[in-house]
NUTIRO-663561 format. One record per residue: residue in one letter; z, y, x of N, C-alpha, C, O in turn. Coordinates in Angstrom, 1 decimal, always signed. Atoms other than C-alpha are relative to their C-alpha. Layout:
<r "a"; <Z; Y; X>; <Z; Y; X>; <Z; Y; X>; <Z; Y; X>>
...
***
This chain:
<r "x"; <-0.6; +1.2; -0.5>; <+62.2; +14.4; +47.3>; <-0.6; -1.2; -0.8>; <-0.9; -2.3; -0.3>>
<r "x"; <+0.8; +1.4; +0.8>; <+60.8; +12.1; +44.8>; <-1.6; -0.3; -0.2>; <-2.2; -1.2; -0.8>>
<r "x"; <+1.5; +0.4; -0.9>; <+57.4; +12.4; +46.1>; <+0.3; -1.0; +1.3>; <-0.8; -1.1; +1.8>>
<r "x"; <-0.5; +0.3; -0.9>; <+59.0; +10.5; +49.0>; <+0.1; -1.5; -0.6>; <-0.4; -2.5; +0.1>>
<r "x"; <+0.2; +1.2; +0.4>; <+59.4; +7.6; +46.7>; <-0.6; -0.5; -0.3>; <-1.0; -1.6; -0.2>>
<r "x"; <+1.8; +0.9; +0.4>; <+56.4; +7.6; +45.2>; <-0.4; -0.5; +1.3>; <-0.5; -1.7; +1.7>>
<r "x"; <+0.7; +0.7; -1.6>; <+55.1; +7.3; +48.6>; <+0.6; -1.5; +0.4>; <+0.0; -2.5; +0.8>>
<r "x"; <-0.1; +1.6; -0.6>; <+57.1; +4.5; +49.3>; <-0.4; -0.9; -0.7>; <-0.6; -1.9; +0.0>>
<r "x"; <+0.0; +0.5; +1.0>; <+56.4; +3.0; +46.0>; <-1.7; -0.7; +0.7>; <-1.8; -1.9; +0.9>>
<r "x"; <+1.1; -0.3; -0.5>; <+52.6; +3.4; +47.4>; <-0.5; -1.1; +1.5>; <-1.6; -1.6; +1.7>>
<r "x"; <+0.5; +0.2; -1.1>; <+53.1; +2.1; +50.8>; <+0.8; -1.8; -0.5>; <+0.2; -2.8; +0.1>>
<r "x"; <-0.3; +1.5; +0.2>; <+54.9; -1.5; +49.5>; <-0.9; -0.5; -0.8>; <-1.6; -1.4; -0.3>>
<r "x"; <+1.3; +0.3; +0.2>; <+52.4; -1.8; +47.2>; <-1.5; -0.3; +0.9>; <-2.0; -1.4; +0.7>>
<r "x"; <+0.6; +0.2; -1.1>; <+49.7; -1.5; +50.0>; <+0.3; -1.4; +0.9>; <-0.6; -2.2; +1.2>>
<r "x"; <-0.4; +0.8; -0.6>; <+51.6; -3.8; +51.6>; <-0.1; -1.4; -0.6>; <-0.6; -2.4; +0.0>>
<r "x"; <+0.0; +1.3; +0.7>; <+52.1; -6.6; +49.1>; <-1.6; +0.0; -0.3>; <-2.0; -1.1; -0.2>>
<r "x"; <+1.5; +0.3; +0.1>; <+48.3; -6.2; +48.6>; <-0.3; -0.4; +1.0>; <-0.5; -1.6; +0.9>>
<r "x"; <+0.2; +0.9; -1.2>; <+47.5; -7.0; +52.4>; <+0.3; -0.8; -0.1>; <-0.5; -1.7; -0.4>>
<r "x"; <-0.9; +1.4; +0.4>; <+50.0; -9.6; +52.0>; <-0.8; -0.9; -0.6>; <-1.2; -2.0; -0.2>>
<r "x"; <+1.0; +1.1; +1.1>; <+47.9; -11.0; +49.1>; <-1.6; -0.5; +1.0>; <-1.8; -1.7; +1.0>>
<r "x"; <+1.2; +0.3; -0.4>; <+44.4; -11.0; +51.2>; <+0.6; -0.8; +1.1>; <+0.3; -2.0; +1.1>>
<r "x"; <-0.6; +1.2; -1.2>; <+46.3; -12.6; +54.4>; <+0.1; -1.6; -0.6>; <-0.5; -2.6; -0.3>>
<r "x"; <-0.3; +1.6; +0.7>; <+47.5; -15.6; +52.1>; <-1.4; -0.6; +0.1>; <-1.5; -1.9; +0.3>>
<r "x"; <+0.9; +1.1; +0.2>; <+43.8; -16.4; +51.9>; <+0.0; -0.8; -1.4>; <-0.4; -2.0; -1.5>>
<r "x"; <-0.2; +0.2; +1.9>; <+44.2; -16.8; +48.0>; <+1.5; -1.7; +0.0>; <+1.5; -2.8; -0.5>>
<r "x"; <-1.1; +1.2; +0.4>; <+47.7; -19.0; +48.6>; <+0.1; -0.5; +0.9>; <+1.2; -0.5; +1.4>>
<r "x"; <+0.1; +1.8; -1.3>; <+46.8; -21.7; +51.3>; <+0.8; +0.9; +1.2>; <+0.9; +0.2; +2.2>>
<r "x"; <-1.1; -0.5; -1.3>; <+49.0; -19.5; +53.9>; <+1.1; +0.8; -0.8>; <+1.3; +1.9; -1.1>>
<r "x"; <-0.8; -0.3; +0.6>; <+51.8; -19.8; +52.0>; <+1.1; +1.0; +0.4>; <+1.9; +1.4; -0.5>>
<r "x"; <-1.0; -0.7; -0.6>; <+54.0; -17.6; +54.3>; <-0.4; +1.3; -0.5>; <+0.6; +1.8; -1.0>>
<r "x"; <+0.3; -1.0; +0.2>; <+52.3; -14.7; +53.5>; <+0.4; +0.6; -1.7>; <+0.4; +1.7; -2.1>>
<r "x"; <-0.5; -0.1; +1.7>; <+53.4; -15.2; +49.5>; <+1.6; +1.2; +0.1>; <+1.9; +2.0; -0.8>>
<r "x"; <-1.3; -0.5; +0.1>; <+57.0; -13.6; +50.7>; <+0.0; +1.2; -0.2>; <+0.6; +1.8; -1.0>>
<r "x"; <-0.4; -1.2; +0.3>; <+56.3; -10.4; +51.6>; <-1.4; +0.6; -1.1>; <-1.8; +1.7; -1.0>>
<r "x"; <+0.6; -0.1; +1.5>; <+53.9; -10.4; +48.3>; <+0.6; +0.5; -0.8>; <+0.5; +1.6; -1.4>>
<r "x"; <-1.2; -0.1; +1.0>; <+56.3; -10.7; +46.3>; <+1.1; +1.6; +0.0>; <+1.2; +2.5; -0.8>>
<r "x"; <-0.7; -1.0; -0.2>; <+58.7; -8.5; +48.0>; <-0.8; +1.4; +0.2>; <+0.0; +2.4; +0.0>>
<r "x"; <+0.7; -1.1; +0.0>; <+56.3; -5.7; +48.4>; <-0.2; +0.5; -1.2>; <+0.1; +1.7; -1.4>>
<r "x"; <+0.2; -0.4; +1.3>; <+55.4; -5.7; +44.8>; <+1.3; +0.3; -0.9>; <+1.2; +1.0; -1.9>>
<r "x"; <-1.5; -0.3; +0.3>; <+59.3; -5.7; +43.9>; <+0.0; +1.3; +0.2>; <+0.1; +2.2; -0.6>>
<r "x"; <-0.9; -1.1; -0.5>; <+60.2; -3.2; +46.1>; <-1.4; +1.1; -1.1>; <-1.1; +1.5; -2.2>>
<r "x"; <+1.5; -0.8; +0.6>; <+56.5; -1.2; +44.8>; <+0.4; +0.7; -1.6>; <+0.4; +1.9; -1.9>>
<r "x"; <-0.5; +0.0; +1.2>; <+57.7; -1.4; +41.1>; <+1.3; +0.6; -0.6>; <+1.6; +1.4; -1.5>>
<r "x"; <-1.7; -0.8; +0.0>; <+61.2; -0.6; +41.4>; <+0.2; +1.5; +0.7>; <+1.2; +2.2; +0.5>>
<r "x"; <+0.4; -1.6; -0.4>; <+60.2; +2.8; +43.3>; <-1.0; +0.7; -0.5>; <-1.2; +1.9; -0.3>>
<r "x"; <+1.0; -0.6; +1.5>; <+57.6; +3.3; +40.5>; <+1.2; +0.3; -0.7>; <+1.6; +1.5; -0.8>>
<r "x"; <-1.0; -0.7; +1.2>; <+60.4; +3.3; +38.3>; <+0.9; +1.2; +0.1>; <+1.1; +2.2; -0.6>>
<r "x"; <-0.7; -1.2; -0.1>; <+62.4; +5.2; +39.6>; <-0.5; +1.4; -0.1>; <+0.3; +2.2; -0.6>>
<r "x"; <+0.7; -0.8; -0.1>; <+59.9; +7.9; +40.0>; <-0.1; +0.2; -1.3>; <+0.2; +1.4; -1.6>>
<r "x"; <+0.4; -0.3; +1.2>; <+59.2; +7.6; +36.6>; <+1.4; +0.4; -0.8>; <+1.5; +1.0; -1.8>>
<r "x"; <-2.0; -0.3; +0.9>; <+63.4; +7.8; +35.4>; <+0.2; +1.3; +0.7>; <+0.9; +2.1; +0.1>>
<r "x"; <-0.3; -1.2; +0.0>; <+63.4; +10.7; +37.5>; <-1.2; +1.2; -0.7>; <-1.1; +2.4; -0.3>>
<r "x"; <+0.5; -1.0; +0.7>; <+61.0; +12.6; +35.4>; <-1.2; +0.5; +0.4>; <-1.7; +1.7; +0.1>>
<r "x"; <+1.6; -0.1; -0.6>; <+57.6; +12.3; +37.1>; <-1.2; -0.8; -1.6>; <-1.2; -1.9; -1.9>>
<r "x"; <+0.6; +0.8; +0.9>; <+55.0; +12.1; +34.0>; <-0.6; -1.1; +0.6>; <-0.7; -1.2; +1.8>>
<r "x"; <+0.6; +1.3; +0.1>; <+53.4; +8.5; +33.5>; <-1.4; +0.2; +1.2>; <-1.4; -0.1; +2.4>>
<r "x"; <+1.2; +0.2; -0.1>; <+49.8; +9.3; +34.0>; <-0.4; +1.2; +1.1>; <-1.5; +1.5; +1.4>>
<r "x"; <-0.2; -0.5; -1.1>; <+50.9; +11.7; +37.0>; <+0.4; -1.2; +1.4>; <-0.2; -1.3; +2.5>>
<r "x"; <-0.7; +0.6; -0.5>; <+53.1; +9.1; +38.6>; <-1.2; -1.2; +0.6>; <-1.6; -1.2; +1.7>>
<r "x"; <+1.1; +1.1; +0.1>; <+50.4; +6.0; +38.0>; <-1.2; +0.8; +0.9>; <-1.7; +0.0; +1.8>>
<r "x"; <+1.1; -0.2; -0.2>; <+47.7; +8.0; +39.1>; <-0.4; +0.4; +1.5>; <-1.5; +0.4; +2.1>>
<r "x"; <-0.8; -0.1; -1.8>; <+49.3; +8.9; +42.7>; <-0.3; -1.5; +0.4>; <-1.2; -1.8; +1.2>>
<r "x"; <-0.7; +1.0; -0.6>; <+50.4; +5.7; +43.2>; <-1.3; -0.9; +0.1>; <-1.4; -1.5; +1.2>>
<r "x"; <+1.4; +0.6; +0.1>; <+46.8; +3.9; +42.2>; <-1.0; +0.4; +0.9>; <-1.5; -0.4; +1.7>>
<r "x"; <+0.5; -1.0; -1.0>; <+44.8; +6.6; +44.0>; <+0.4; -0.4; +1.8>; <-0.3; -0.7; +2.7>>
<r "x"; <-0.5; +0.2; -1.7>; <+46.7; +6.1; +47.5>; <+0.1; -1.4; +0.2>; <+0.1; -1.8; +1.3>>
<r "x"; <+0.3; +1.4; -0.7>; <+46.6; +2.5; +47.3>; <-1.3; -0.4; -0.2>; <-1.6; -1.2; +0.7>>
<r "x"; <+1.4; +0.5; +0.0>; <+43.2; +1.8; +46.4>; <-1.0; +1.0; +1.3>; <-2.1; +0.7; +1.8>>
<r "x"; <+0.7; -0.6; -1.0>; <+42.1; +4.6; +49.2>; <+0.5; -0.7; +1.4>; <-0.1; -0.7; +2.5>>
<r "x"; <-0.2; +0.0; -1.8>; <+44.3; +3.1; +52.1>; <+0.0; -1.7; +0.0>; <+0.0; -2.4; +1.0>>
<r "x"; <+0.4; +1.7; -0.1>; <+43.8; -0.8; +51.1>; <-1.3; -0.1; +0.2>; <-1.7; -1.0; +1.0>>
<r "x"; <+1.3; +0.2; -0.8>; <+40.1; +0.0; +51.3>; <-0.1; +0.2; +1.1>; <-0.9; -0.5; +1.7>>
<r "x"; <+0.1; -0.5; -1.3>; <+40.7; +1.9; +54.5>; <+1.0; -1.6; +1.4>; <+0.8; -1.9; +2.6>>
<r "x"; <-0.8; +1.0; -0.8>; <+43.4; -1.2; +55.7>; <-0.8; -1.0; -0.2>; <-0.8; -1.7; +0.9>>
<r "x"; <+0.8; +1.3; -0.4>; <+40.9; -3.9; +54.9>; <-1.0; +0.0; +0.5>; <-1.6; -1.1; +0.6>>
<r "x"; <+1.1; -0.4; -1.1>; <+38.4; -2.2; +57.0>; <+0.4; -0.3; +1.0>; <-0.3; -1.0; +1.8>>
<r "x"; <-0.6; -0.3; -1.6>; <+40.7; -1.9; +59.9>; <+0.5; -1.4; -0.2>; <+1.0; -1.0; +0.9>>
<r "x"; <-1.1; +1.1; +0.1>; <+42.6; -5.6; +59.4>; <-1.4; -1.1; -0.1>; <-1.7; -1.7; +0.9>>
<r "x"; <+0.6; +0.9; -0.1>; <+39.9; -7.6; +57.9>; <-1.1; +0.2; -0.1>; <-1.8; -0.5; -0.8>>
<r "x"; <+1.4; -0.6; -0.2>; <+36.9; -5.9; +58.6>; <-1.3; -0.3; -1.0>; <-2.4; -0.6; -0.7>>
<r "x"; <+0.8; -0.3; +1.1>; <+35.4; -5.6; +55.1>; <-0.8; +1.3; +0.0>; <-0.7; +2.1; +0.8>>
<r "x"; <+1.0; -0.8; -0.7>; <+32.8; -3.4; +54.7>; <+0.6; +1.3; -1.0>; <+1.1; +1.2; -2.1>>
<r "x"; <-0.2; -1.5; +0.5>; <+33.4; +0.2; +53.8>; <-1.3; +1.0; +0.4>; <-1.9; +1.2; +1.5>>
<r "x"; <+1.4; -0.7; +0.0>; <+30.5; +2.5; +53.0>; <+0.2; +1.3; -0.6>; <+1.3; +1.7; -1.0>>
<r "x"; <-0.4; -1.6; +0.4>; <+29.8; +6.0; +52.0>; <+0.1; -0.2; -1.3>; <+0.9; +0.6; -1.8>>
<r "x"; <-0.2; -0.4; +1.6>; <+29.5; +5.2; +48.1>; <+1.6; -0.3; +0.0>; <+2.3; +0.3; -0.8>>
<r "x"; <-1.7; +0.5; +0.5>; <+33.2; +3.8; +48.3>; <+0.9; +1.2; +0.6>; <+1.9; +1.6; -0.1>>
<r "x"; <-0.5; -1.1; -0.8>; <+34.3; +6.8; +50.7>; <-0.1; +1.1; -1.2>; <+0.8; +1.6; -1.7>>
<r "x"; <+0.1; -1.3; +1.3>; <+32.6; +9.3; +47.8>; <+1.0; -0.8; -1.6>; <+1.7; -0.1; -2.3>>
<r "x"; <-1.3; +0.7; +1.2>; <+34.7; +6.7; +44.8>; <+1.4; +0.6; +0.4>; <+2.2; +1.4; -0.2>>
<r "x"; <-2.0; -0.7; -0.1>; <+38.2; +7.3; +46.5>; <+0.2; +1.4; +0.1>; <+1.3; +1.9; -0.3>>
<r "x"; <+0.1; -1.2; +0.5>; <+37.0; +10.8; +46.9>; <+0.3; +0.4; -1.4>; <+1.3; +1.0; -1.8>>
<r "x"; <-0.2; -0.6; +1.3>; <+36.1; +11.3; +43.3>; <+1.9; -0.6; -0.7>; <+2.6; +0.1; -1.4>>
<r "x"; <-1.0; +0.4; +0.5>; <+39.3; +9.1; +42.5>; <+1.3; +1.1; +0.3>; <+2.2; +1.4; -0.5>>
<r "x"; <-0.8; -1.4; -0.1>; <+41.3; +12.0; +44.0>; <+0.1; +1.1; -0.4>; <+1.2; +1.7; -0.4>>
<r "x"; <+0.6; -1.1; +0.7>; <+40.1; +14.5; +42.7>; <+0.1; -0.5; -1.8>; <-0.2; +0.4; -2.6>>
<r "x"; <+0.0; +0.3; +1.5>; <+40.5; +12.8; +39.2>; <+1.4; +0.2; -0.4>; <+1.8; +0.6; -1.5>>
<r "x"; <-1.2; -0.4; +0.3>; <+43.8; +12.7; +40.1>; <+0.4; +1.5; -0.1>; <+0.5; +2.1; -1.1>>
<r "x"; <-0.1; -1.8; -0.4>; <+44.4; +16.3; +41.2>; <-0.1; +0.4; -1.4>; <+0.9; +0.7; -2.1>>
<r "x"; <+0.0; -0.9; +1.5>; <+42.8; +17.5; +37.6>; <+1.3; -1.0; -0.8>; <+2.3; -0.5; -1.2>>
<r "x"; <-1.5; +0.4; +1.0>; <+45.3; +15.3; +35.7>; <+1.1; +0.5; +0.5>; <+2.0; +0.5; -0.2>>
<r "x"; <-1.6; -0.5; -0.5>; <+48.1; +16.6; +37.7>; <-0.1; +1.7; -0.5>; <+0.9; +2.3; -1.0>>
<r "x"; <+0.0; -1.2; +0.5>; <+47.0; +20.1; +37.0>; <-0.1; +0.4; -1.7>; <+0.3; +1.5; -2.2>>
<r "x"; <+0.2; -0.1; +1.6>; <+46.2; +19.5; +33.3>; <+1.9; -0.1; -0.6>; <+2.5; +0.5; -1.4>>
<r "x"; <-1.2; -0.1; +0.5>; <+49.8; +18.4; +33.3>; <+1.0; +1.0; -0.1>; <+1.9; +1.1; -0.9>>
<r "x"; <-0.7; -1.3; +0.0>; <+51.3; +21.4; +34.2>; <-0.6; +1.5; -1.1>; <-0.2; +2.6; -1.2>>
<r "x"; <+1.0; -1.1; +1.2>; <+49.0; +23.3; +31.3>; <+1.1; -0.3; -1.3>; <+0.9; +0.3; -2.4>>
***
């Protein structure tokens, strides 16, 4: 169940990051709100994750991992930045870096 949070933790994050590239670095100030509130909510379902007993460098490495793979994949699809195979084989390896830390943790 508290993979459930991370995930959300994951997807507000995601979110307050689009948020951030929409603003246009500020000058569409509307887009500051759900910035904000994304990174709130993001943080506060980190925590939790982590009060319920999800190691650090498990927890972080989820949550970093899935947002840096679906922000590159959402600013493909939204604002049609470029995505290429070396960044495709990065969020690969980035997964996979996680995976071994998650299994080291259980050692």
């Amino acid at each position: 169940m508290i993979y459930f949070v991370l995930a959300g933790a994951v997807v507000f994050e995601v979110v307050g990051t689009m948020s951030l590239r929409a603003s246009e670095g500020g000058k569409k100030k509307i887009w500051l709100v759900p910035v904000a509130i994304g990174y709130l909510i993001a943080f506060t379902l980190l925590s939790v994750t982590l009060a319920d007993g999800v190691p650090l460098g498990v927890a972080y490495g989820i949550w970093a991992a899935c947002g840096v793979g679906l922000t590159a994949l959402l600013g493909r699809i939204i604002f049609k930045e470029p995505f290429t195979l070396v960044m495709g084989l990065g969020i690969g390896l980035i997964g996979i870096g996680v995976l071994l830390i998650e299994a080291g943790g259980t050692q």
